[in-house]
C-alpha positions as CSV (number, residue, x, y, z in Angstrom):
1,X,-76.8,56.8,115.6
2,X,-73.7,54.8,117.5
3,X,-70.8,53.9,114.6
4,X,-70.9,50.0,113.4
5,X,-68.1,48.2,115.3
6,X,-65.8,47.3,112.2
7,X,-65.1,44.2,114.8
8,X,-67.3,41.4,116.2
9,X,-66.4,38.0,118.3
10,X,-65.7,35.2,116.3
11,X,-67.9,32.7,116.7
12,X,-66.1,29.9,115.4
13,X,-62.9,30.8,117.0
14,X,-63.2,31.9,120.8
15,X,-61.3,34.8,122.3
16,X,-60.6,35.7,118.6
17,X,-62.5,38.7,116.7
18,X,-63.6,38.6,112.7
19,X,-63.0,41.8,111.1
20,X,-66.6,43.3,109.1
21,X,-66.9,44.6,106.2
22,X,-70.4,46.4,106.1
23,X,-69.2,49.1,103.5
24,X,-68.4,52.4,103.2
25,X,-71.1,55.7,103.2
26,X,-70.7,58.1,100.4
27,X,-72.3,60.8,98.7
28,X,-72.9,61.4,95.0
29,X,-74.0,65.2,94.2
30,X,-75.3,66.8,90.8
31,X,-76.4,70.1,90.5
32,X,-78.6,72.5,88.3
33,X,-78.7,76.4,88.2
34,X,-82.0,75.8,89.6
35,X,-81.8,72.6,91.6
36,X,-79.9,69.5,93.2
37,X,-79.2,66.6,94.4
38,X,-77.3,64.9,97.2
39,X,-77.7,61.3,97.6
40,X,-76.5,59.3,100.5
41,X,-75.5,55.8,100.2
42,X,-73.6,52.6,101.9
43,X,-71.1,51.0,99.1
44,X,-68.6,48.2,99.6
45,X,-65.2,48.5,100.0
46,X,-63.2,49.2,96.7
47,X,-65.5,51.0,94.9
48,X,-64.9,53.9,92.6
49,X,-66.4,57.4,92.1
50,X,-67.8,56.2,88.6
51,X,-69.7,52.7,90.1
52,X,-70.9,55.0,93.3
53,X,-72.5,57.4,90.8
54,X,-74.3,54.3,89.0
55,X,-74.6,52.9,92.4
56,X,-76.5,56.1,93.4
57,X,-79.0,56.3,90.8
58,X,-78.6,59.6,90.5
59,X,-79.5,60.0,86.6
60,X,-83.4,59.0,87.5
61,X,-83.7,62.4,89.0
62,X,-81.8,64.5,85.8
63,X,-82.9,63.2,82.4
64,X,-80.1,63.8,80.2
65,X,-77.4,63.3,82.4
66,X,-74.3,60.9,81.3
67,X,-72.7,59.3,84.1
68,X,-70.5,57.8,81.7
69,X,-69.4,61.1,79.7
70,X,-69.2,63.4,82.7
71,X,-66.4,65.4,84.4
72,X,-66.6,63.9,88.4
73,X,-64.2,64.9,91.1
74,X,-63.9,64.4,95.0
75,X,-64.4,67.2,96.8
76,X,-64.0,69.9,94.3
77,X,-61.2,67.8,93.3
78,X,-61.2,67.2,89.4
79,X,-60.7,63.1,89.1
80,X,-59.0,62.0,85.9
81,X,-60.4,58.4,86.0
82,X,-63.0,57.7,87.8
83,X,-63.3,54.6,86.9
84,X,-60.0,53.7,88.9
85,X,-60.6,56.2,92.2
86,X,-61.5,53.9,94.6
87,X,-63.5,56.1,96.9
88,X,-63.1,56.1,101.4
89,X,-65.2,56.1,103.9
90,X,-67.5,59.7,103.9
91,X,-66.0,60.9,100.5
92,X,-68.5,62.7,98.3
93,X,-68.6,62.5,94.4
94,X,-69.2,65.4,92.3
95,X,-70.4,64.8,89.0
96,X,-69.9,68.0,87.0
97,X,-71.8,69.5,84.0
98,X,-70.1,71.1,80.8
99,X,-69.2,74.6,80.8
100,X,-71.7,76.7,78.5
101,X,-69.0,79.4,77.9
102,X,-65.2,79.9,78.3
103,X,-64.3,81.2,81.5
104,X,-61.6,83.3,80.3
105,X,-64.4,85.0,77.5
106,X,-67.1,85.7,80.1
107,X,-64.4,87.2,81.9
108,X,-63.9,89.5,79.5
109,X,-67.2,90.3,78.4
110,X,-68.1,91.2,82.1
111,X,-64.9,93.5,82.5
112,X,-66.0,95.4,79.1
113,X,-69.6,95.7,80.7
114,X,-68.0,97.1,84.2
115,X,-66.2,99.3,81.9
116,X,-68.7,101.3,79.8
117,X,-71.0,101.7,82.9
């Protein structure tokens, strides 16, 4: 599929062009141990990784999940507001579930497993 011209001739002014804003395309990604979700989508210009995930609709498909209440992050990158990173063209939004148990813990118990084996 050829790219949308961000330009087009004017046609009120000859020999002049109009700049157009068709949007942006993102993705918004949530995951399960057991399945996921990517969603494509075309947003305006200006919007942030917590209105694409709204945008998206992406809670139809996971009962349960808060949008509003959950970690998100661009690109494995950990967002501290969402609500105020405005997202650019191709960026995908990861919304993030809770951990279930402390990293440094599990680490632990699995080194005291590897070590009575």
């Amino acid at each position: 599929m050829p790219p949308t011209p961000w330009w087009r001739p004017s046609p009120s002014v000859p020999r002049n062009c109009t700049v157009v804003d068709e949007g942006i395309s993102v993705e918004v990604a949530y995951a399960l141990p057991d399945r996921q979700r990517i969603i494509r989508l075309t947003v305006p210009a200006g919007t942030t990784a917590l209105e694409a995930a709204h945008l998206s609709h992406i809670a139809d498909h996971f009962p349960g999940l808060d949008i509003d209440g959950s970690a998100m992050g661009v690109f494995g990158k950990l967002v501290a507001k969402p609500g105020e990173r405005v997202l650019l063209q191709g960026e995908r939004v990861e919304i993030y579930r809770p951990l279930i148990a402390d990293p440094k813990e599990a680490r632990k118990q699995r080194a005291a497993k590897a070590k009575g084996e």
